[in-house]
GUNURO-983549 format. One line per field, with one value per residue (C-alpha): residue number from 0; x negated, y, z. Coordinates in pm, 1 decimal, padded with zeros to 6 digits. Layout:
k	c(NUM  ...)
x	c(X  ...)
y	c(Y  ...)
z	c(Z  ...)
END
This chain:
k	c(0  1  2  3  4  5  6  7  8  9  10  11  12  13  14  15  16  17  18  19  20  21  22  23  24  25  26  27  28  29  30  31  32  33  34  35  36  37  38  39  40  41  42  43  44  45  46  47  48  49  50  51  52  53  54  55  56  57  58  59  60  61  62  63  64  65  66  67  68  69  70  71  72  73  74  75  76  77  78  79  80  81  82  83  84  85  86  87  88  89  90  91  92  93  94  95  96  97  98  99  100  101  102  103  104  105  106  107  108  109  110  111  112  113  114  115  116  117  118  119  120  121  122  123  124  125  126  127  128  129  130  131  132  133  134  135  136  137  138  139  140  141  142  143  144  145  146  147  148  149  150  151  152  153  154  155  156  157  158  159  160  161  162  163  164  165  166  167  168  169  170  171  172  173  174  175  176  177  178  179  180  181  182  183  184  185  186  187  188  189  190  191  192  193  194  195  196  197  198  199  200  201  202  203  204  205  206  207  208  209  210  211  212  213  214  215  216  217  218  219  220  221  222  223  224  225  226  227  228  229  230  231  232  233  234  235  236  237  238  239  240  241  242  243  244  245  246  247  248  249  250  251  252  253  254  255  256  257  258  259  260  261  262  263  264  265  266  267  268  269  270  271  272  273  274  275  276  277  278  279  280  281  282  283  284  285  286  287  288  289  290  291  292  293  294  295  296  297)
x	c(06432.8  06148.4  06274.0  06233.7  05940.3  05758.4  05600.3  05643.2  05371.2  05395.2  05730.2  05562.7  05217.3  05541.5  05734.2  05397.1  05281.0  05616.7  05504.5  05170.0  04963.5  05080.6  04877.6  04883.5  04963.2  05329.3  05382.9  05142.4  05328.1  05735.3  05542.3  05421.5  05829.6  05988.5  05761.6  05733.6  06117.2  06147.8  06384.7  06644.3  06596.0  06754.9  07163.1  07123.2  06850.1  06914.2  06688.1  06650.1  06492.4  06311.4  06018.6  05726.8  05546.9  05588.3  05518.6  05778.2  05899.1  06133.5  06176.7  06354.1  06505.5  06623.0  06953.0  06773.2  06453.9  06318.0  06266.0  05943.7  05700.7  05637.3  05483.7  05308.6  05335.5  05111.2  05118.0  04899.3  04853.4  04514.5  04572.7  04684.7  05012.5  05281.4  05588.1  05798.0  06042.0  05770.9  05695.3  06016.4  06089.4  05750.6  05809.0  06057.4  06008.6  05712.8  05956.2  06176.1  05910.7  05780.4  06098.1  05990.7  06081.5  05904.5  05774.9  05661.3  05445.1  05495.8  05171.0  05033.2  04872.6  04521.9  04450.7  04674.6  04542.0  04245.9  04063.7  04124.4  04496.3  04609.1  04408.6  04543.8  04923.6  04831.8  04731.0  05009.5  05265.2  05072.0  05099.5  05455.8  05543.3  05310.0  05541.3  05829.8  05735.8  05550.1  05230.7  04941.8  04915.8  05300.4  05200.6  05042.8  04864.2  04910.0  04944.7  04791.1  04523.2  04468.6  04711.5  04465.6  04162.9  04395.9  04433.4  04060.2  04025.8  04325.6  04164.1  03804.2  03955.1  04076.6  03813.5  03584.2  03802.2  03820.0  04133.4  04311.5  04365.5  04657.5  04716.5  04654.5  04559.9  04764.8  04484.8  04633.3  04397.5  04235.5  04035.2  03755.4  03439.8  03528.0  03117.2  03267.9  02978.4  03151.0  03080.9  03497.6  03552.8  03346.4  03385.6  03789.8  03821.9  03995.1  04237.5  04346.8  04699.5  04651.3  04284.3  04004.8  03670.9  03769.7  04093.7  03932.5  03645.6  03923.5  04123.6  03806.6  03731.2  04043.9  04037.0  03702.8  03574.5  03255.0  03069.3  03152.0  02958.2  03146.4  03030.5  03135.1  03258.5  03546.8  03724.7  03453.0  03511.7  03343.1  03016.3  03158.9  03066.5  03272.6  03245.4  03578.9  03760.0  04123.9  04254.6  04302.6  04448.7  04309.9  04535.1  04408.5  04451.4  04209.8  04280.7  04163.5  03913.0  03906.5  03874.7  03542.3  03646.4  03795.0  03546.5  03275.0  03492.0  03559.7  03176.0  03108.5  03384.4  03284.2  02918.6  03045.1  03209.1  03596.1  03897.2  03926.4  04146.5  04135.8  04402.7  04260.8  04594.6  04490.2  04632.3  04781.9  04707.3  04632.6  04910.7  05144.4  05362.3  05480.3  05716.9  05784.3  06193.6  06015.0  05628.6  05670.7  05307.5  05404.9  05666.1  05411.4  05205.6  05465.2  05556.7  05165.3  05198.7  05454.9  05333.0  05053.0  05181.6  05413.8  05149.6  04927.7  05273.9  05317.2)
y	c(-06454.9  -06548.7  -06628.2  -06303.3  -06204.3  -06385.7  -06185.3  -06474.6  -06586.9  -06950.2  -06967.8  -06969.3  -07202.0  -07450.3  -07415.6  -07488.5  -07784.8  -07953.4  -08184.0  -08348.0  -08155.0  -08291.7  -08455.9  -08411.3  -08102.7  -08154.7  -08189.4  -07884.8  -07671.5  -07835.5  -07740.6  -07393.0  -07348.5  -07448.8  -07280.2  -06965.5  -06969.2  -07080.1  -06795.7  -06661.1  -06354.8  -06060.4  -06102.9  -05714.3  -05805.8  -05783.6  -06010.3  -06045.9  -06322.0  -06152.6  -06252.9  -06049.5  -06047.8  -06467.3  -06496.4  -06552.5  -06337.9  -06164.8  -05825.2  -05771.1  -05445.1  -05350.6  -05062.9  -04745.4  -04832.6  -04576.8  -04620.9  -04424.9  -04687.1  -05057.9  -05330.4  -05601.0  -05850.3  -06145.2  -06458.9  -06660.0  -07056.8  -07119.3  -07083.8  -07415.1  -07347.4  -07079.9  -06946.3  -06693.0  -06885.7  -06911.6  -06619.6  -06445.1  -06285.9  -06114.7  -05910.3  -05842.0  -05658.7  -05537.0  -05333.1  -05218.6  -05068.5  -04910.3  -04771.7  -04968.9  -05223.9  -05556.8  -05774.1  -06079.1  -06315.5  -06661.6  -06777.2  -07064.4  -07277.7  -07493.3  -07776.5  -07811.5  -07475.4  -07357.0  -07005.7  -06780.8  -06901.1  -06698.0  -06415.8  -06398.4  -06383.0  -06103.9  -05918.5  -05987.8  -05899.0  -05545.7  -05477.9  -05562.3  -05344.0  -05086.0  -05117.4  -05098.9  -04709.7  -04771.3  -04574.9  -04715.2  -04405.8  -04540.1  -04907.4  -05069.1  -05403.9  -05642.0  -05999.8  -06245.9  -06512.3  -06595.1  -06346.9  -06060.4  -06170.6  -06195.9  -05848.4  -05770.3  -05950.5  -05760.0  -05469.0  -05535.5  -05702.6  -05344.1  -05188.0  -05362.1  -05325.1  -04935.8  -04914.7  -04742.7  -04926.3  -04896.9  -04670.0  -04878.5  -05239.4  -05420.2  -05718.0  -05932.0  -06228.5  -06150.0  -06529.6  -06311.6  -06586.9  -06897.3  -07005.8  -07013.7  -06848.4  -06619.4  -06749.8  -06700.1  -07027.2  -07242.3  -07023.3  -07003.5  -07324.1  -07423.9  -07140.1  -07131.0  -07298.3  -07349.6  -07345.4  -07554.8  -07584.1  -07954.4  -07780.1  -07435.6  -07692.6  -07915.4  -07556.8  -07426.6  -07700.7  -07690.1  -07347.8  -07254.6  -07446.4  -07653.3  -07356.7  -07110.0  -07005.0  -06965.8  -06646.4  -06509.9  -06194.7  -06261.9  -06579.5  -06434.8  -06030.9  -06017.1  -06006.3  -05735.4  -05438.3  -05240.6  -04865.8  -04693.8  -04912.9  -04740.4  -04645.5  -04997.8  -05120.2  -05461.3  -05656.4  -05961.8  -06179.0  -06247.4  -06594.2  -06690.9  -06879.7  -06595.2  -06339.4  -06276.1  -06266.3  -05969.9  -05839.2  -05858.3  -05696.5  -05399.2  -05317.3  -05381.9  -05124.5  -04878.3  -04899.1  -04874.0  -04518.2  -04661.9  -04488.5  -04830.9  -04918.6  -05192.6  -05325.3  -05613.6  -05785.8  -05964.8  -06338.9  -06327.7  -06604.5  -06632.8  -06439.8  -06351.0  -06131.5  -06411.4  -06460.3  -06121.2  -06176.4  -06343.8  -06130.6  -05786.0  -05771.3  -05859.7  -05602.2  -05350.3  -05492.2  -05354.2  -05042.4  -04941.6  -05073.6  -04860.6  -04561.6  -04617.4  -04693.7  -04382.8  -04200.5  -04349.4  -04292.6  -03898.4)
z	c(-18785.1  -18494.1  -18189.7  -17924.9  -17776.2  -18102.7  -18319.6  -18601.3  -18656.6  -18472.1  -18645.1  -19006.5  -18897.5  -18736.7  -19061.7  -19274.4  -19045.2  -19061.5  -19324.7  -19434.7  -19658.3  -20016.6  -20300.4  -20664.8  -20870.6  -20909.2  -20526.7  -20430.7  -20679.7  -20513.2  -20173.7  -20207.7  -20398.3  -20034.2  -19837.7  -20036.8  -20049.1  -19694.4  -19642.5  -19842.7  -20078.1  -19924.4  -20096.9  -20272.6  -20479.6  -20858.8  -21091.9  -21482.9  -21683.6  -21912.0  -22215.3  -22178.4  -22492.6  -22499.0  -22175.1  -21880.9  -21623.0  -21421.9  -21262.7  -20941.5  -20861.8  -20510.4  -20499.2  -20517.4  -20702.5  -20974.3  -21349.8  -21358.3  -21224.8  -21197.7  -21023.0  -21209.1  -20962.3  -21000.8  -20778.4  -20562.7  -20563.5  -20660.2  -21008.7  -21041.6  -20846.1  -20734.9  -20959.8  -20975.1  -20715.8  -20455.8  -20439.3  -20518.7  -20191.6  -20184.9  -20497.9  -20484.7  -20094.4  -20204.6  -20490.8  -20226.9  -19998.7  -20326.9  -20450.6  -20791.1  -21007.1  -21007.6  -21297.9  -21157.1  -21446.9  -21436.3  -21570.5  -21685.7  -21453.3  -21447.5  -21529.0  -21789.0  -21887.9  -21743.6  -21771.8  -21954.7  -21990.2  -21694.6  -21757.7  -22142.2  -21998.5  -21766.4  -22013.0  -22240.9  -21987.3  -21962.4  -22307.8  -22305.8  -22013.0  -22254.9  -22552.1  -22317.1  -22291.1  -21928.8  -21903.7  -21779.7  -21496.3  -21432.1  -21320.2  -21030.5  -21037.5  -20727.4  -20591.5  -20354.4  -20338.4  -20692.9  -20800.5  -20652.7  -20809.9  -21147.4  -21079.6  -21062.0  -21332.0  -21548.9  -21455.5  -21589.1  -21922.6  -21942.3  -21893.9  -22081.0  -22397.0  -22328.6  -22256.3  -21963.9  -21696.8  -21400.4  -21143.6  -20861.0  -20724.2  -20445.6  -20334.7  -20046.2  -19923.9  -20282.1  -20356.0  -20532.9  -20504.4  -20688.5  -20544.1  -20187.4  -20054.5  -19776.3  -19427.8  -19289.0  -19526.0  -19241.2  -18981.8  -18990.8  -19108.2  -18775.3  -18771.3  -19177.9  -19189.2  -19552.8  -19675.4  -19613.1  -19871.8  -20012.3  -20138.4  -20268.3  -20411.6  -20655.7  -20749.4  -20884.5  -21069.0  -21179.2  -21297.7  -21445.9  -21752.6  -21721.4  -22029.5  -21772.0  -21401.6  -21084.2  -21053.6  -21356.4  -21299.0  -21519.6  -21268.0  -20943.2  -20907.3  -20630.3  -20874.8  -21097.1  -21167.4  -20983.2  -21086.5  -21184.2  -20975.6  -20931.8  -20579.3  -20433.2  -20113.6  -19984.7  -19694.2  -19524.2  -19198.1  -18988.3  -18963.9  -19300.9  -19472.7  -19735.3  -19488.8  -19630.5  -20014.9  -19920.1  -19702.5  -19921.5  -20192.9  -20023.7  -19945.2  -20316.0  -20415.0  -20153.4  -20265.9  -20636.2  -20516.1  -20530.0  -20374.1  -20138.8  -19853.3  -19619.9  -19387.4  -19170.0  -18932.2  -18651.6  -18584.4  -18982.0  -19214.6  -19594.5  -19812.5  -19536.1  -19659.2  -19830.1  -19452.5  -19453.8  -19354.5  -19043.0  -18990.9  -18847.1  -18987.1  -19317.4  -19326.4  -19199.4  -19462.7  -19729.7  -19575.7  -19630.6  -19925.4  -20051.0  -19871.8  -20093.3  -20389.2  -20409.6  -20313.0  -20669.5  -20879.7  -20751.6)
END
């Protein structure tokens, strides 16, 4: 836990500054795996390996949860990193304050396989949860970074194919401009422990597919058309790059008429719930978001 009188947060930007920034896809992906897991999943947490339609995942279940609603729970990393390891803890507490399962996707990554890859497993872990006899009024979408734009992006795919979509989003430090156009990324570049524009600049190359625009509302949300939008709750630190990713977002979905929240933490960096065993801001974060959450799932 952070030493007294801290609220944490210099106890994760130590923790994340500890080493050099690493190079290379393998050791970016071993990184965000130790930092993500930097503390130890709570010991009462149950978890299942599970095959969701062909694509791998695992739910986590905290004592108490319910059977009548589920998290789809999928991660951040730029979509070329982040697992179900790294980001283990977050689910799985995000469950808890939820009273719900989790099913957390382990999808594939970019470069080695580039949009619509991750997109494609999203929505084959939906229709597995589907045939599993969950409703789509019974599930709510979330994750962070990439994994909230993923969840934009879910939703649309839905959408756009008629279908119903969930009962709620969960967007925390939602990356939802793959153009980097919003102003936070220069102005907060001095602040952001763990994104700068030379970074953001090689994961979207990495991700997107020369045939297809940055701001393609299919890998940018931002530029979608955001009418029918379910009841979504955005979180977000001020002391991110992306700070306006989700900014922006929310003023499109208000103008669009959406049922949208916004929760903006002072002093918090990009995806910070992911320290929540350490952030009493991330486990504020949580509480709202289970508040909210039961609230969708009534």
């Amino acid at each position: 836990m952070a030493p007294m009188g801290d609220d944490g947060i210099e106890t994760v930007r130590a923790m994340l500054g500890a080493k050099a920034r690493p190079v290379g896809w393998l050791e970016r992906r071993a990184r965000i795996a130790e930092v993500g897991g930097a503390w130890p999943l709570a010991d009462d947490i149950e978890l299942e390996t599970v095959d969701a339609g062909g694509v791998p995942a695992e739910w986590s279940r905290a004592p108490g949860v319910g059977t009548a609603g589920v998290l789809l729970f999928l991660h951040g990393g730029g979509y070329c990193s982040g697992s179900l390891a790294s980001h283990r803890t977050m689910a799985a507490e995000a469950g808890r304050a939820a009273g719900l399962p989790t099913l957390a996707v382990d999808y594939r990554l970019a470069p080695e396989h580039p949009f619509p890859a991750a997109t494609d497993d999203a929505a084959t872990a939906w229709e597995w949860l589907l045939a599993e006899g969950h409703r789509p009024d019974e599930i709510i979408v979330g994750g962070d970074s990439a994994g909230g734009g993923l969840s934009l992006a879910l939703w649309q795919r839905l959408v756009r194919s008629g279908r119903s979509g969930p009962a709620g989003l969960w967007l925390v430090s939602p990356w939802t401009d793959l153009t980097l156009s919003g102003a936070s990324i220069d102005d907060n570049d001095a602040v952001d422990a763990l994104l700068h524009r030379p970074y953001l600049e090689e994961l979207a190359t990495a991700y997107v597919p020369p045939d297809v625009a940055r701001d393609d509302p299919r890998v940018s949300p931002l530029f979608a058309d955001l009418a029918g939008l379910p009841p979504t709750l955005v979180h977000v630190g001020t002391d991110e790059t992306l700070l306006d990713d989700a900014v922006r977002l929310v003023r499109a979905a208000a103008l669009a008429g959406a049922d949208v929240r916004f929760h903006v933490f002072p002093r918090m960096i990009h995806a910070f719930p992911l320290w929540n065993a350490v952030l009493a801001e991330a486990r504020r974060a949580l509480a709202e978001f289970g508040d909210f959450a039961r609230a969708r799932l009534r």
